[in-house]
N, C-alpha and C positions, 0 to 999 in steps of 0.2 A: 403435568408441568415438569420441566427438566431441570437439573443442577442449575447450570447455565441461567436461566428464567429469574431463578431466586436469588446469582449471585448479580445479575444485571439492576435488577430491579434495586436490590441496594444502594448501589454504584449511581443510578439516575435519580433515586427519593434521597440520596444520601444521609441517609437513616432509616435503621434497620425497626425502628418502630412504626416509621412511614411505609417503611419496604413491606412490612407486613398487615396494616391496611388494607396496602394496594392487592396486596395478595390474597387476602381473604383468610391467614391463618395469625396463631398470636404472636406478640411478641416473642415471647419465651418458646415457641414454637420452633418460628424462622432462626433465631438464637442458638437454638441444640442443633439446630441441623446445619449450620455455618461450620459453630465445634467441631459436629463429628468430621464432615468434609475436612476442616483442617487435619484433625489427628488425621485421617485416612491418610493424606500426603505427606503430614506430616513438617505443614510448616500454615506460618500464616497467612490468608489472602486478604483480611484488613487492617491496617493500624486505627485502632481505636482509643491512642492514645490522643486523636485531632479530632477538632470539630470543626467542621461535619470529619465524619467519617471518611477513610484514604484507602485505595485499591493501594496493597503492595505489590512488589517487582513480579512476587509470583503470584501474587492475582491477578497482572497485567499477563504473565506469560500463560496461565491456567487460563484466562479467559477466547486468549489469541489460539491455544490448540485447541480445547474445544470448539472453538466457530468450526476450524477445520475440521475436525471430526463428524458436526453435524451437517458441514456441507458432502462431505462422502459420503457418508452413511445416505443423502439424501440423495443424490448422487447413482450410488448404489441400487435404491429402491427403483427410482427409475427408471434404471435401466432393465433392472428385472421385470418391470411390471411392461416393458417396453418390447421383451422378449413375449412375454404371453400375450400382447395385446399385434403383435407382427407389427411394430411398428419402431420408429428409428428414434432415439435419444440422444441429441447429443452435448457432450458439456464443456461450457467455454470458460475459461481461464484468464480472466483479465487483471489488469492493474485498477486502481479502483475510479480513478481520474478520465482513465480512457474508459473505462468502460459504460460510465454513467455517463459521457457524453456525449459516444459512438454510434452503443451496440443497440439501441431502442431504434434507432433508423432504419441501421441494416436490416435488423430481424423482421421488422414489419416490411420491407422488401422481401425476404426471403420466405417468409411465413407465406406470403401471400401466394409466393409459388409451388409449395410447398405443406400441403397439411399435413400431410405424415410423420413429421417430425418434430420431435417435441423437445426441448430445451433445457438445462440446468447449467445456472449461469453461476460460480463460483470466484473469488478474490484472493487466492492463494497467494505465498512469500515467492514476486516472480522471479528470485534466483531457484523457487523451486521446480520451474519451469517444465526443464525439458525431463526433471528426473517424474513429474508427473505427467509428458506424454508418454512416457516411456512406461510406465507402468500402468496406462490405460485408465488414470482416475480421471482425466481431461483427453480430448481429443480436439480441442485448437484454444491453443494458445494467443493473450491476444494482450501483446504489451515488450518488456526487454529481456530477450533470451539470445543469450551465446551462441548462437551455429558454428561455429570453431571446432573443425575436424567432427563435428556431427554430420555425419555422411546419412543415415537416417532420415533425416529433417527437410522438409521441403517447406517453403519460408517467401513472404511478400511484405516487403518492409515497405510501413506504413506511413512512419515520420521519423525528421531529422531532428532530432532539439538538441536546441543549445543550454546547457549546463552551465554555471558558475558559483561562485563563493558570494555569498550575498550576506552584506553586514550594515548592520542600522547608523544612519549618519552619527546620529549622537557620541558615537563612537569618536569621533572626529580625524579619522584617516583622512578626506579633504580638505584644503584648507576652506575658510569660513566663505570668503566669495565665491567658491567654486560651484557649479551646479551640477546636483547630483544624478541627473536623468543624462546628462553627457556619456554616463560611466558604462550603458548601457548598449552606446556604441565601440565606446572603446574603457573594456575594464580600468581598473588602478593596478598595478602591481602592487604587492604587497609581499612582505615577509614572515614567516613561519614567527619568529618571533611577536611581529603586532600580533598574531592569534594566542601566543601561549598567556595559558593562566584565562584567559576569555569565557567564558559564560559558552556553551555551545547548544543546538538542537540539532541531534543526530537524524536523518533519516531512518525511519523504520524498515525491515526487510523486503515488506508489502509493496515499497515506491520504487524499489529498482535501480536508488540512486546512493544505495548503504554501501555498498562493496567500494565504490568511486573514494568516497567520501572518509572509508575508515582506512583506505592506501592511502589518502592522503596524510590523514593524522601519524599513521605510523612510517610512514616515510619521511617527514619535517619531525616525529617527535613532539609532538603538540600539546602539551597540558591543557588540562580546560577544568574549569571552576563548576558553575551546576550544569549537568545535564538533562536535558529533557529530550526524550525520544518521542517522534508522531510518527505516525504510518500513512500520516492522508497528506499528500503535496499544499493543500488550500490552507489546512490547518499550517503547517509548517510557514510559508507566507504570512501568515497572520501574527506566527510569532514570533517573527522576526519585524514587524512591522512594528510590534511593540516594545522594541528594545532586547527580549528575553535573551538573546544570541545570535550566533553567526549558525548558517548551516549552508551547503550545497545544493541546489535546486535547478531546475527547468526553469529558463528565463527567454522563452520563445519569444515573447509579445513585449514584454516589459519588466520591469521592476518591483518590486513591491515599493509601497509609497515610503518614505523614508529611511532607504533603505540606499546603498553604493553595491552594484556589483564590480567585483576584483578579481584577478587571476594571480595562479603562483605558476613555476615554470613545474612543467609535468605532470601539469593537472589535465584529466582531459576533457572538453570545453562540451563533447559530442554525447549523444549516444542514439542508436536505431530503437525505435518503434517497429516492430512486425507483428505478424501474426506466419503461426507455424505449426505444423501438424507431421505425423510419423508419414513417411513416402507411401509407404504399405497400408497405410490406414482402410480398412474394407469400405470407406464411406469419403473416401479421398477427393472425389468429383464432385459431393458435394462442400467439402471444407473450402478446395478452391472456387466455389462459388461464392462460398458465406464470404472469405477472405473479399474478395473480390468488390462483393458488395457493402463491404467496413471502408474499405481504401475508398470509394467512392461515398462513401458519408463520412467519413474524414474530408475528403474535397469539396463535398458540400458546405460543409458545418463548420470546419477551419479549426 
């Protein structure tokens, strides 16, 4: 069992007496080994001052690099054991939203033409997109990447979405007879001012939608009262539907349920979905096949 295992397993029994139960070792056990791991880094990954027990900022960041790690390393193995098996590995790079509702389509098209090739499917921060085709830990990317003087990059964009500021009616930006699913065809303007001092949920690096999101803040200058960061588009939805904040989202289809989408002037409303791969890639004929058959499970699936 890994690092990783023991500090999840806390995080989900939220409690480290329960965490260790589940685990099979003691209390006092799982306990000294939480310790040592902190001294090791050198800082804390629970406040134990709450009940239940709370993941800190760097137990959230400890936990988001290790996933990383165990996806390369796993990654990694594949690849090698893909080299002595003469057989082809390839690993795709998705955002987490597109991927869980795309890539299951495609692959069983492609698999099916295809048995030699075997697959590791990874959820990397997709502004680290191209710096991970570029350095061979992924070889197609599949979600929002910059092609911007990447001469390299050979790229089939997938989907257009529409982005905007979406904030919970309760709020009361509309007036009271106004209906709020209006807003959806045509935003509210709004002012950097009604945001400041506001409650906010930041996009996480993972969504693609953080870069957008944090020019905005720092171009208005935006104060914000608590902050909650999510990494998963559905969860962010959800907590804005509960009042928790304003944040920046994908607003393709609709709204979240009580909720106003708005615009400010210089925001940008858009952004590309693709999928993209190094030119030179040795297995290039088949990426633009995989690609190929995403964009048409995209058009299936909607």
């Amino acid at each position: 069992m890994n690092q990783l295992e023991y500090i999840l397993a806390v995080i989900e029994e939220k409690s480290i007496t329960k965490a260790a139960k589940r685990l099979y070792i003691t209390q006092p056990t799982l306990t000294k080994y939480i310790n040592q791991l902190e001294y090791e880094y050198g800082v804390k990954f629970f406040d134990r001052s709450t009940t239940p027990i709370r993941l800190t900022e760097a137990g959230q960041l400890y936990i988001e690099k290790k996933k990383m790690m165990i996806e390369e390393e796993r990654s990694l193995r594949s690849q090698l054991k893909s080299i002595e098996d003469k057989k082809i590995t390839l690993t795709i790079g998705s955002g987490h939203t597109r991927g869980e509702k795309f890539l299951p389509y495609a692959l069983k098209q492609f698999c099916d033409l295809h048995s030699n090739v075997d697959f590791c499917i990874t959820f990397p921060d997709e502004i680290d997109f191209y710096k991970k085709l570029k350095s061979g830990a992924i070889d197609l990317a599949f979600g929002v990447i910059d092609v911007t003087n990447n001469m390299d990059i050979e790229y089939l964009e997938m989907t257009v979405e529409s982005m905007g500021i979406v904030v919970p009616t309760e709020w009361g930006f509309l007036p009271q007879d106004a209906d709020p699913s209006l807003t959806f065809q045509h935003p509210l303007p709004i002012t950097a001012d009604m945001l400041n001092g506001r409650d906010v949920i930041i996009p996480g690096r993972s969504t693609g939608a953080d870069i957008t999101f944090m020019e905005m803040l720092s171009k208005y200058n935006i104060q914000f009262g608590r902050v909650i960061t999510a990494n998963n588009m559905i969860i962010l939805r959800e907590l804005i539907q509960y009042g928790l904040g304003y944040s920046f989202i994908s607003v393709n289809k609709q709204i979240p349920r009580n909720c106003i989408l708005c615009s400010m002037p210089g925001i940008s409303s858009k952004r590309i979905g693709r999928c993209a791969y190094i030119r030179s890639h040795p297995h290039v004929k088949l990426l633009r096949e995989l690609s190929g058959m995403i964009f048409q499970s995209i058009k299936l699936l909607g």
